[in-house]
C-alpha positions in Angstrom: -79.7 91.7 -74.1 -79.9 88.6 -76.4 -80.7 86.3 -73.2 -83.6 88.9 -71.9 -85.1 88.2 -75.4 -84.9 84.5 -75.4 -86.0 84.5 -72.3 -89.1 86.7 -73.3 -89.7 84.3 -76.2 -89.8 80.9 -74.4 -92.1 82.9 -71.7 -94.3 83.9 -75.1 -94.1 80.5 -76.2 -95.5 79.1 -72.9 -98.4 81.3 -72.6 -99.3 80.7 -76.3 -99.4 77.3 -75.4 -101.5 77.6 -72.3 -104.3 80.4 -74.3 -103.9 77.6 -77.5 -105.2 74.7 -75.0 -108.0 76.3 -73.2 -109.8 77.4 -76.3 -109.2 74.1 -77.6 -111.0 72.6 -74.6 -113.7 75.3 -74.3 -114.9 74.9 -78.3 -114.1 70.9 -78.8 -113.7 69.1 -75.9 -116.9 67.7 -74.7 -118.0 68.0 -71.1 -119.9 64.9 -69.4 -120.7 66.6 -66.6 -124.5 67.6 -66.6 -125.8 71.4 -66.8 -126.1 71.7 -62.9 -121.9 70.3 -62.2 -123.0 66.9 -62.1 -124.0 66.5 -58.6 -125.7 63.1 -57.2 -129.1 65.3 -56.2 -130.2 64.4 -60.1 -130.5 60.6 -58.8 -132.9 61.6 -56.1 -135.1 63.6 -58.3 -138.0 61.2 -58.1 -138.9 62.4 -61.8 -135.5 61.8 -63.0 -135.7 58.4 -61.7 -139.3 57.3 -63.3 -137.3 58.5 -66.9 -134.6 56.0 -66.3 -136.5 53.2 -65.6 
């Protein structure tokens, strides 16, 4: 019985940790990808490239 339960309180332990990370990253971790997945089509974008010259 008492190994079931400490086995049911490391596994408890590990998801807590997982859940605690990912909404961690989803409210504070900043993304530098661009809105569209930061694909190479925005460098083509004729009107994208006129802005960054």
């Amino acid at each position: 019985m008492s190994l079931q339960l400490f086995i049911v309180i490391i596994i408890g332990i590990i998801v807590s940790i997982i859940v605690i990370r990912g909404i961690y990253r989803f409210f504070f971790v900043k993304k530098e990808s661009g809105f569209c997945g930061s694909c190479n089509a925005c460098e083509f974008n004729p009107l994208n490239m006129q802005k960054t010259k």
